[in-house]
ChimeraX commands (.cxc) that place a marker at each C-alpha (Angstrom):
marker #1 position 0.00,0.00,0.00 radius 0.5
marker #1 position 1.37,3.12,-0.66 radius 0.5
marker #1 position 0.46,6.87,0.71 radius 0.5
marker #1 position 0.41,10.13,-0.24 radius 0.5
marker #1 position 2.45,12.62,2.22 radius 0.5
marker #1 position 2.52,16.40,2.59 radius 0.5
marker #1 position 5.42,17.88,4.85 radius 0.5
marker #1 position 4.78,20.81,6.27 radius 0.5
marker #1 position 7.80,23.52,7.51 radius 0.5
marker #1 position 8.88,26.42,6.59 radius 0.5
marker #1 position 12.47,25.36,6.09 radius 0.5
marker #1 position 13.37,23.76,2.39 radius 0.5
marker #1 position 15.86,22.04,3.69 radius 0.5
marker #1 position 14.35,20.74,6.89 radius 0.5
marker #1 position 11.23,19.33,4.34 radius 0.5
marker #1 position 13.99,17.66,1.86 radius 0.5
marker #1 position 15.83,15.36,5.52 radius 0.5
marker #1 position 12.46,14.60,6.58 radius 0.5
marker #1 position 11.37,13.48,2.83 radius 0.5
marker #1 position 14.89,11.73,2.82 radius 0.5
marker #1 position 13.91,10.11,5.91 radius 0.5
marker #1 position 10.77,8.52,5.18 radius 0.5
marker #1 position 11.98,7.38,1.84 radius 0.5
marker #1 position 14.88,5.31,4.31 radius 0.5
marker #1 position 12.34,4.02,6.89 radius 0.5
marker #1 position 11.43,2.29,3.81 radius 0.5
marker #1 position 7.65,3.77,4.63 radius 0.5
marker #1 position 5.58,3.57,0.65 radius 0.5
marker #1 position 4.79,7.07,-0.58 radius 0.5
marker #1 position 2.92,7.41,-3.61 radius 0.5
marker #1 position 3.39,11.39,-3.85 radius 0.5
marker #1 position 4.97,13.56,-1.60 radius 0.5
marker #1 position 3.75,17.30,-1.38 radius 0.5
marker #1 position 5.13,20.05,0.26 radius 0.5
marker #1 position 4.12,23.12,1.94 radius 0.5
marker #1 position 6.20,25.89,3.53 radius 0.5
marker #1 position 3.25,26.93,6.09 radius 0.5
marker #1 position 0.08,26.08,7.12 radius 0.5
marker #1 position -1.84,28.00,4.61 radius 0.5
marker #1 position 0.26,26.74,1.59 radius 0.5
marker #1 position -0.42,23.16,3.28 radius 0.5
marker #1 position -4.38,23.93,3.14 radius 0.5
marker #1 position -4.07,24.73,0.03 radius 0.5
marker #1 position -2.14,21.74,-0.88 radius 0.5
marker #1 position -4.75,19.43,0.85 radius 0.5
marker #1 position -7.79,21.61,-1.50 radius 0.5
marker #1 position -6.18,19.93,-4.45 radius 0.5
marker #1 position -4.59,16.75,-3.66 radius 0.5
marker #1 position -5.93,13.42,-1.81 radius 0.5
marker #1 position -3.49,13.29,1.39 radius 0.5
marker #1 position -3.27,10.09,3.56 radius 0.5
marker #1 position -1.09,11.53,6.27 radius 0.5
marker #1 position 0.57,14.78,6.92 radius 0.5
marker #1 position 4.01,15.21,9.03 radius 0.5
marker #1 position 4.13,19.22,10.11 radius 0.5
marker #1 position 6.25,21.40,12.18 radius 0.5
marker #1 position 4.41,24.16,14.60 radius 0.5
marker #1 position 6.05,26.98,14.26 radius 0.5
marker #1 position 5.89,29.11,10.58 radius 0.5
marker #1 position 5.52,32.00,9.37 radius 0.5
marker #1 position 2.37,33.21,7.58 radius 0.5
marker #1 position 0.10,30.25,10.00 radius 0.5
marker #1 position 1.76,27.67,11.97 radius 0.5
marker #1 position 1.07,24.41,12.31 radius 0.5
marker #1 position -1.60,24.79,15.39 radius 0.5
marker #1 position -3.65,27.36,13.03 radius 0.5
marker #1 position -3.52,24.94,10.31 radius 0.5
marker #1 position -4.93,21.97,12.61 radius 0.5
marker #1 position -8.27,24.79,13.90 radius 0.5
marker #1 position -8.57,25.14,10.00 radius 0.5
marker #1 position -8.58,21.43,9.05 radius 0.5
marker #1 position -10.79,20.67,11.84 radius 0.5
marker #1 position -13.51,23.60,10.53 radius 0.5
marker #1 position -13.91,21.25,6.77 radius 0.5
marker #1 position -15.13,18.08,7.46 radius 0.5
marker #1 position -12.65,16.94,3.93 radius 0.5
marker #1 position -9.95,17.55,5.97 radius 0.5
marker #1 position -11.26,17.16,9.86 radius 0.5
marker #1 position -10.27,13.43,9.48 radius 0.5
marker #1 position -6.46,13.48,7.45 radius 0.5
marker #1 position -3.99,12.44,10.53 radius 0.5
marker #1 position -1.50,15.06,11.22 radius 0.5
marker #1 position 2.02,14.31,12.86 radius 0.5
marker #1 position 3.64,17.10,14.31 radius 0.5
marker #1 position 7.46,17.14,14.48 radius 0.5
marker #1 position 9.22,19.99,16.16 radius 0.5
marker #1 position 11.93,21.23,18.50 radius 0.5
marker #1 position 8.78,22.57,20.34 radius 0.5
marker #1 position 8.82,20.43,24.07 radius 0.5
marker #1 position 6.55,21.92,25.87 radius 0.5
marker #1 position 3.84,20.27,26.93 radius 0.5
marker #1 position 0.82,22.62,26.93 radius 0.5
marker #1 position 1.75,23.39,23.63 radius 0.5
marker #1 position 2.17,19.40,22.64 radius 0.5
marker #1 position -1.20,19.17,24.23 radius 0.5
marker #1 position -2.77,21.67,22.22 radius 0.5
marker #1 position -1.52,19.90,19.21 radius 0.5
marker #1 position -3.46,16.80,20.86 radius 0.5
marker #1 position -6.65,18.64,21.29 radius 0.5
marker #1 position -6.36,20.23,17.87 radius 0.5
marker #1 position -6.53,16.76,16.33 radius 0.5
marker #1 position -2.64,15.59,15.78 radius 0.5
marker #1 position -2.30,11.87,15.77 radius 0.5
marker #1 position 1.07,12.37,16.60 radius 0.5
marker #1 position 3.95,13.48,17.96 radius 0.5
marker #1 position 7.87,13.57,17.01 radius 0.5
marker #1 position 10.98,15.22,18.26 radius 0.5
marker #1 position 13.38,16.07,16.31 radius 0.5
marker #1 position 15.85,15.17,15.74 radius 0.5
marker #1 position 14.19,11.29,15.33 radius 0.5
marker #1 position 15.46,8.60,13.73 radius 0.5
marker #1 position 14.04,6.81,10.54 radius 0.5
marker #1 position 12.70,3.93,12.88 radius 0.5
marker #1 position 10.65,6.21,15.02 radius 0.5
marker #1 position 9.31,8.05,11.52 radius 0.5
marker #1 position 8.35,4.43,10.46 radius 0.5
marker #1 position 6.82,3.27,13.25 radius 0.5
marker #1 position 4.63,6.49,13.85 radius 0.5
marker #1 position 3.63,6.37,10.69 radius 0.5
marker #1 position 2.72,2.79,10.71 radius 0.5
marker #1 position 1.01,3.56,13.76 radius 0.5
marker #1 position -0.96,6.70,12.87 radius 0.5
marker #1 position -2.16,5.09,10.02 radius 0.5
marker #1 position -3.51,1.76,11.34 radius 0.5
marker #1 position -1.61,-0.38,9.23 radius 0.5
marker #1 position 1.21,-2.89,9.56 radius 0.5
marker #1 position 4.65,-3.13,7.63 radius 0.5
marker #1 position 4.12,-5.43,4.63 radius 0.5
marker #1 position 7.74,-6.85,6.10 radius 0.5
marker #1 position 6.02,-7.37,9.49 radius 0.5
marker #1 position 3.02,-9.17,7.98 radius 0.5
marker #1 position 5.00,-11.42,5.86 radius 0.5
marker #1 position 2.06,-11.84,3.10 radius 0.5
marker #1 position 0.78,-14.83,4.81 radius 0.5
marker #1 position -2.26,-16.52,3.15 radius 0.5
marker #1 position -2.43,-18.94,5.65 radius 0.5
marker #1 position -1.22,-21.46,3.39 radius 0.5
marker #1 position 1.34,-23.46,5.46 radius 0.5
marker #1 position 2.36,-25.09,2.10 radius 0.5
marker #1 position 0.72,-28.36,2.87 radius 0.5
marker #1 position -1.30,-29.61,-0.07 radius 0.5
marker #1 position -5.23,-30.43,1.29 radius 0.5
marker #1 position -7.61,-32.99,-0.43 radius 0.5
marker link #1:1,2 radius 0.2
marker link #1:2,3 radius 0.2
marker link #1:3,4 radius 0.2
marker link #1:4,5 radius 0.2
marker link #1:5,6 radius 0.2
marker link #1:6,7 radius 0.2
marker link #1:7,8 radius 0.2
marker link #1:8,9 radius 0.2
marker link #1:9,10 radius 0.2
marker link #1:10,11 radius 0.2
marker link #1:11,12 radius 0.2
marker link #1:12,13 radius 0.2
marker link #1:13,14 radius 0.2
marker link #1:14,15 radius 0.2
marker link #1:15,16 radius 0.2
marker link #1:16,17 radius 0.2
marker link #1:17,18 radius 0.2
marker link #1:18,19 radius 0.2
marker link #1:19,20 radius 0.2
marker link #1:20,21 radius 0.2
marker link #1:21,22 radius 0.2
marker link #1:22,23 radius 0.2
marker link #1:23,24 radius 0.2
marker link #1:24,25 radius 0.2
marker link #1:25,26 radius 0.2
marker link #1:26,27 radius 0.2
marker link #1:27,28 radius 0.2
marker link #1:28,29 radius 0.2
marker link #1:29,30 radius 0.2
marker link #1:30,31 radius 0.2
marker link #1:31,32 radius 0.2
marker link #1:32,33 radius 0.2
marker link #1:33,34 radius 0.2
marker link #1:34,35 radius 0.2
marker link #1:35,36 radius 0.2
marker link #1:36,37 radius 0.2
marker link #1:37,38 radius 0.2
marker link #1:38,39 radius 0.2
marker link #1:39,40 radius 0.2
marker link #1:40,41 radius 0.2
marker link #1:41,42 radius 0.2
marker link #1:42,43 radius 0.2
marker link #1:43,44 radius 0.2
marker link #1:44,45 radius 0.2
marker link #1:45,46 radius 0.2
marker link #1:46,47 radius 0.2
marker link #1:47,48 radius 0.2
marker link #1:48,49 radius 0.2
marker link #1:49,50 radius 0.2
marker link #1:50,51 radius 0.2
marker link #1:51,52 radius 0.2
marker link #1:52,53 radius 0.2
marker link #1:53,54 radius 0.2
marker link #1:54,55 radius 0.2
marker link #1:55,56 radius 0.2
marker link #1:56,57 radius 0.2
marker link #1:57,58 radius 0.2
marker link #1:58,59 radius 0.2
marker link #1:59,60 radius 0.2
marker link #1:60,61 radius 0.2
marker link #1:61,62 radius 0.2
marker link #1:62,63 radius 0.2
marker link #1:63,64 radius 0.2
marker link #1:64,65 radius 0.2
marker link #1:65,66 radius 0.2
marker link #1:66,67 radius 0.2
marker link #1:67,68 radius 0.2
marker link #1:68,69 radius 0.2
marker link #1:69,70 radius 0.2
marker link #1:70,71 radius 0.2
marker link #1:71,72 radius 0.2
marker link #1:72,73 radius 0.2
marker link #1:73,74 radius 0.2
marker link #1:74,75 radius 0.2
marker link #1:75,76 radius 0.2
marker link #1:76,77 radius 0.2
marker link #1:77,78 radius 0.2
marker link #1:78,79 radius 0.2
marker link #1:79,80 radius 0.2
marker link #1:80,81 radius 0.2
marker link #1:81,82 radius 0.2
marker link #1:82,83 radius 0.2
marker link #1:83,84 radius 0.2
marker link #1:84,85 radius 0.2
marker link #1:85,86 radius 0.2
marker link #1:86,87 radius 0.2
marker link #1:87,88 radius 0.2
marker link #1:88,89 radius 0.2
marker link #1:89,90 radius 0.2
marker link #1:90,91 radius 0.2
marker link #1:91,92 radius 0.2
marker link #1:92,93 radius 0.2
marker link #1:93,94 radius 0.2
marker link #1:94,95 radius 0.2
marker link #1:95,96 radius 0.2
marker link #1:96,97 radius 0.2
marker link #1:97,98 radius 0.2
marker link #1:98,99 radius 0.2
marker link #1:99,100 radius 0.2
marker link #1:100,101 radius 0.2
marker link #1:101,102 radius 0.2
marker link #1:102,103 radius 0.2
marker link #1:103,104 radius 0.2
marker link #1:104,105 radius 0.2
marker link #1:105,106 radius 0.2
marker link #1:106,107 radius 0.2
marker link #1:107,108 radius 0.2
marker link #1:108,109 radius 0.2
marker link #1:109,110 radius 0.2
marker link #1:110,111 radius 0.2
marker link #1:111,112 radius 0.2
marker link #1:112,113 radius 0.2
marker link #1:113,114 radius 0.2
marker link #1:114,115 radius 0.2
marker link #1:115,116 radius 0.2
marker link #1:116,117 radius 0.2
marker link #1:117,118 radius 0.2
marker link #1:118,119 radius 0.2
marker link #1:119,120 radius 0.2
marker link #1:120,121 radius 0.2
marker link #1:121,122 radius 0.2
marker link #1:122,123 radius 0.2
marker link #1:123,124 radius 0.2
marker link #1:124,125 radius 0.2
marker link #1:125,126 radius 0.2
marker link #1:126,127 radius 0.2
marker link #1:127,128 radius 0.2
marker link #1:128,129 radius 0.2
marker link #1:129,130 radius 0.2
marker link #1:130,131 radius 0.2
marker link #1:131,132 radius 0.2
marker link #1:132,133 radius 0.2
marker link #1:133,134 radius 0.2
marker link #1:134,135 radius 0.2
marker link #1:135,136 radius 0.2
marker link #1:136,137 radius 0.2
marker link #1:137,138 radius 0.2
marker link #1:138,139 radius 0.2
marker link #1:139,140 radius 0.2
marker link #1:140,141 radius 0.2
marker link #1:141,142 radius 0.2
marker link #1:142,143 radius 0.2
view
């Protein structure tokens, strides 16, 4: 199964490690979009079908918190999972993120395992490695 992303941060280069991440955690993205604030992610999320979206909190123009009231006011978007992932520790503001409607939470830095597994996680799925493909077929023949 593969997903569409959208990164979210105002920083280019920040946007192309955490791209270059994913793509090691061996996580399956379809696309990948990106967005230097909240309102270029909105807009983003207008045009494109996203299945999960990684963002920082603090931008310029509207941060990451603003985008998450936003989503949460257009019922298309209410139910995309967000992953935050910023410097940002505190824990009222981590909360807020919470009670805005993130799904998630990482601190960077963060390794490709924990990008992976949060992912994974958010999503509901399993890795394909994890599963194994099993039919159930134990490769006995039945009669």
């Amino acid at each position: 199964m593969f997903f569409n992303v959208l990164i979210v941060d105002d920083s280019k280069s920040i946007r192309s490690v955490i791209k270059k991440i994913i793509s090691i955690s061996g996580f399956k993205m379809e696309h990948c979009f990106e967005a230097e604030n909240g309102r270029e992610a909105l807009q983003a999320m207008n045009k494109n079908w996203m299945d999960i979206i990684l963002s920082d909190i603090n931008m310029p123009e509207m941060n990451g918190l603003k985008m998450l009231e936003e989503m949460q006011k257009d019922e298309s978007l209410a139910n995309i999972p967000v992953i935050i992932i910023s410097t940002e520790s505190r824990d009222e503001r981590i909360k807020e993120a919470f009670r805005l409607g993130a799904k998630g939470f990482l601190k960077k830095p963060f390794a490709p395992e924990e990008v992976k597994k949060t992912l994974y996680d958010v999503l509901g799925v399993s890795d394909e490695k994890n599963n194994g493909g099993d039919d159930g077929d134990d490769g006995d023949f039945d009669f």
